[in-house]
C-alpha positions in Angstrom: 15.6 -4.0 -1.7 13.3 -2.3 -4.0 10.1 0.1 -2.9 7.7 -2.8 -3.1 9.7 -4.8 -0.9 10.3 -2.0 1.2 6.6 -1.8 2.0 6.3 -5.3 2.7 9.2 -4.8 5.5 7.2 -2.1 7.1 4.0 -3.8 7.3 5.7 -6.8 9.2 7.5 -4.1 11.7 4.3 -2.4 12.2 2.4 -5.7 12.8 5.4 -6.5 15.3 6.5 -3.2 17.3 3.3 -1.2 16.4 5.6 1.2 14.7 6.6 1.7 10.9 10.1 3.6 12.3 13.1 1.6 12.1 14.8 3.7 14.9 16.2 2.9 18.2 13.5 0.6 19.2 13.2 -1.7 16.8 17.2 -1.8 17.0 16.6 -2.5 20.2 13.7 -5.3 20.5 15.7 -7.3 17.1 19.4 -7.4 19.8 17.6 -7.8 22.6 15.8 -10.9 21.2 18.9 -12.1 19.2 20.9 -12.0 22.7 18.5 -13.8 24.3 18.1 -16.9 21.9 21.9 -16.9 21.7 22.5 -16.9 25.6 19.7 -18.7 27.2 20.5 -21.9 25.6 24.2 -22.2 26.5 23.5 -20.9 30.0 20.5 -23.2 30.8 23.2 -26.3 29.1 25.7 -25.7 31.5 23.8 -25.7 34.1 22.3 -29.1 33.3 25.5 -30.4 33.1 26.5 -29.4 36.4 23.1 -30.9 37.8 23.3 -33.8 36.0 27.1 -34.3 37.0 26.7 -34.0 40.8 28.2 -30.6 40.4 25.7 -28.6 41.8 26.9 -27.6 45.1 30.4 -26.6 43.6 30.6 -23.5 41.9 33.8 -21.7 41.0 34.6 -18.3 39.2 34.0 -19.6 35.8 30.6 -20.3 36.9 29.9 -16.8 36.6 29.6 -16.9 32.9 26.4 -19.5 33.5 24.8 -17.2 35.5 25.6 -14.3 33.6 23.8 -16.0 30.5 20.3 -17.1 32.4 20.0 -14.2 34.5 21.0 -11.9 31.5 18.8 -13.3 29.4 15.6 -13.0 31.9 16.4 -9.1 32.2 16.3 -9.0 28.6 13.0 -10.9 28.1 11.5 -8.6 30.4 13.2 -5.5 28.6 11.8 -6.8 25.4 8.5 -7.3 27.0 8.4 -3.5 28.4 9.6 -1.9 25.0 7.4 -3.8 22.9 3.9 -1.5 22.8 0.8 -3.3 24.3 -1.3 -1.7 21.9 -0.5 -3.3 18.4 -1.1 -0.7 15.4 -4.2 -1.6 13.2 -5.6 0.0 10.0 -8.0 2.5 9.7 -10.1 3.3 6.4 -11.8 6.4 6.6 -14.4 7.0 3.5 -14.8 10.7 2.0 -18.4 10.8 0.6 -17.1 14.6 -0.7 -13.9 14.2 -1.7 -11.9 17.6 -3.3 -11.6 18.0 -6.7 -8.0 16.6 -8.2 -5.7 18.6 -10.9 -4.5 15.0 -11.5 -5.9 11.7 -12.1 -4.3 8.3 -12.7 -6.8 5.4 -13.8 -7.0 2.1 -14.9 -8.2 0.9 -17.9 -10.2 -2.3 -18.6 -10.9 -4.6 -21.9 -13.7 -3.1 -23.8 -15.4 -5.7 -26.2 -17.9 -3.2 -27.7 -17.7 -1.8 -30.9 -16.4 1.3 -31.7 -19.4 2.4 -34.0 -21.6 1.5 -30.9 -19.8 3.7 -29.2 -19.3 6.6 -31.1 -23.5 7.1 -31.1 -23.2 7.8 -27.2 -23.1 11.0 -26.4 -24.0 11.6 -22.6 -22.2 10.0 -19.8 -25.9 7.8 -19.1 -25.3 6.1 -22.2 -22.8 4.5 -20.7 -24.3 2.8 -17.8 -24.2 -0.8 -19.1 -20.6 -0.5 -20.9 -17.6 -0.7 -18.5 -16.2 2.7 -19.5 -19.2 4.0 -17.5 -16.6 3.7 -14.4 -13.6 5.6 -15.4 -15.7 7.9 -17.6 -17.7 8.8 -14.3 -14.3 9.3 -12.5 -13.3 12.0 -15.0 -16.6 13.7 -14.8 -16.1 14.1 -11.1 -12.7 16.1 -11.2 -13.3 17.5 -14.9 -13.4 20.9 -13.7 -9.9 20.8 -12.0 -8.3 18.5 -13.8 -4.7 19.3 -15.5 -3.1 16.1 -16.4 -5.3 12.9 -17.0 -3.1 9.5 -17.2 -4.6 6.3 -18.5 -2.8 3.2 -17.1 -3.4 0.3 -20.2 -3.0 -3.8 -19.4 -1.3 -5.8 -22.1 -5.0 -6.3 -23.5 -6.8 -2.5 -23.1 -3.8 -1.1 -24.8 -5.5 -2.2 -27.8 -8.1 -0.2 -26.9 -6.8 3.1 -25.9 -8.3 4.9 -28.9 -11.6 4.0 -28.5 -11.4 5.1 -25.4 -10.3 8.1 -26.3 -12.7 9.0 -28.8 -15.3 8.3 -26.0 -13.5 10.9 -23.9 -13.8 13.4 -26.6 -17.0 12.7 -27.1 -18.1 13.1 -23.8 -15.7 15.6 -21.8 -14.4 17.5 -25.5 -11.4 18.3 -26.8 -10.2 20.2 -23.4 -9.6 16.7 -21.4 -8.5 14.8 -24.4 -5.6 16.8 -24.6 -3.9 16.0 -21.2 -4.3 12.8 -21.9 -1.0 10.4 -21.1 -1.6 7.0 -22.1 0.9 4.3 -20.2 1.4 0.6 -20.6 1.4 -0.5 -16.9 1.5 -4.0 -18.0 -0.2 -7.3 -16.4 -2.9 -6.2 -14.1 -2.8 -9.7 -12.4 0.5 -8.9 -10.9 0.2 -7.0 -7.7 3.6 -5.7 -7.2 3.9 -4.6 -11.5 0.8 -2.5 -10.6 2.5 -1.0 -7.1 5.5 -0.3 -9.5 3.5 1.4 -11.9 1.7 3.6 -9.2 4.8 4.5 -7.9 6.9 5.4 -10.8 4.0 7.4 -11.9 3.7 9.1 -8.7 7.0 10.2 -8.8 6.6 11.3 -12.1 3.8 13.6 -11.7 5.7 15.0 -8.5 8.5 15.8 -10.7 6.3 17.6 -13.2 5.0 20.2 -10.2 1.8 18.3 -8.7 1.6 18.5 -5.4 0.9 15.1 -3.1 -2.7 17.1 -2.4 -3.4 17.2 -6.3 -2.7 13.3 -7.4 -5.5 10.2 -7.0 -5.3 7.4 -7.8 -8.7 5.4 -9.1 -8.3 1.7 -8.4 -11.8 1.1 -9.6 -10.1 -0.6 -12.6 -12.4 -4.2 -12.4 -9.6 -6.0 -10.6 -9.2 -6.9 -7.4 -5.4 -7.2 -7.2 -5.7 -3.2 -8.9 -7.0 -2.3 -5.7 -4.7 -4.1 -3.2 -1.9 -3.0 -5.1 -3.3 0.7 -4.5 -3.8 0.1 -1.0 -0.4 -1.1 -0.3 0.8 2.0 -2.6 -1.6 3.7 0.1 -1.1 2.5 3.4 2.6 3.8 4.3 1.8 7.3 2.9 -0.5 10.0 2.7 -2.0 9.3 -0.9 -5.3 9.8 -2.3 -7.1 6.7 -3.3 -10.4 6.9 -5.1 -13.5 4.2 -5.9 -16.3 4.8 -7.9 -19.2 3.2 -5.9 -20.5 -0.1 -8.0 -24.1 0.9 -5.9 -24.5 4.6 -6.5 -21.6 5.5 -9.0 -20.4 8.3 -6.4 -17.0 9.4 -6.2 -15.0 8.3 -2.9 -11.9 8.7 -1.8 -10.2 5.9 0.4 -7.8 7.3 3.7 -5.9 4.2 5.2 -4.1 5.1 8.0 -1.7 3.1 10.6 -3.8 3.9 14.2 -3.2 2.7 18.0 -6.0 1.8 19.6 -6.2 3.3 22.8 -6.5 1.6 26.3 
């Protein structure tokens, strides 16, 4: 089972026990459940037949197995039905309006049809404002000050653009950001789970390089919707930074989704 799938597995527990731990009661609730649709049927059989065949009033010692079965299985439904948490876990998203300043920032990178003369005449980040690298660009400009290690996730069809972006980046930001640039393939931005397994490889990536889990976001702004449900599964189970450029005031906010029991 690989990490996305992992993730899927955890969302269904959570939706089921209210927990994301498989420990003892999960293990619990999945025998306790298996018993019970494994017992109640043969129990509730043979007693049929024994009703059915005139046999009710005559019981013997092998009889006990029956009753074993039924009565077993309504001390386990009602087990289960203690153990499993009456408050069901729900999500929680929490917006930062203020969010701290990163040392290192992964974004996505759309198609740019604009030509790269065009380009090259803007030279403040307002230029930008109807061209789709106003996004990203504005995402830089937020942790420029901080940032350390700047990686550019391409689709099959922005790779081709990765220099003009660039240049724009040097233009803008100077030589200091351009040079911790990493640019990356990530692939087909239509497939959810080959964006998750980008944002986790490269996660673990920048952990190995020194970052600590406080210094990485993630901008899912990318123009995609399935960019930003990938992120928010990447998201969900963890304590990751996830970051939106606002499409109404072009501020910087970072996403917190959170598993939560509501209370009674």
């Amino acid at each position: 089972m690989n990490k996305y799938q992992n993730r899927e597995l955890q969302k269904i527990i959570v939706s089921l026990l209210g927990s994301s731990l498989l420990g003892v009661k999960a293990f619990l609730i999945i025998t306790g459940v298996a018993v019970f649709f494994a017992w109640l049927p043969d129990g509730m059989s043979a007693l049929l037949d024994k009703i059915f065949g005139g046999e009710i009033f005559s019981w013997s010692a092998k009889d006990g197995t029956m009753l074993v079965q039924i009565l077993g299985s309504i001390a386990i439904f009602l087990l289960v039905k203690q153990i499993i948490p009456k408050n069901v876990a729900n999500v929680e998203i929490s917006i930062n309006n203020e969010p701290k300043k990163t040392k290192a920032l992964v974004l996505f990178l759309s198609p740019n049809s604009s030509e790269e003369e065009k380009l090259e005449k803007f030279k403040s980040l307002e230029d930008f404002k109807s061209n789709n690298y106003f996004m990203p660009l504005t995402a830089i400009d937020y942790h420029k000050d901080r940032l350390t290690k700047l990686v550019i996730a391409c689709s099959n069809q922005s790779f081709n653009d990765k220099d003009k972006f660039l240049k724009c980046v040097q233009n803008i930001f100077g030589s200091k950001i351009a040079k911790i640039i990493e640019i990356k393939n990530a692939g087909d931005f239509e497939k959810a789970k080959n964006v998750y397994d980008f944002l986790e490889n490269t996660y673990e990536e920048l952990k190995k390089e020194g970052f600590k889990e406080d210094d990485i976001v993630f901008d899912v702004t990318g123009g995609q919707k399935v960019i930003a449900i990938a992120g928010a599964m990447f998201a969900i189970p963890n304590d990751r930074h996830l970051q939106y450029v606002s499409t109404n005031d072009y501020s910087v906010k970072h996403y917190d989704l959170t598993y939560i029991k509501n209370e009674e």
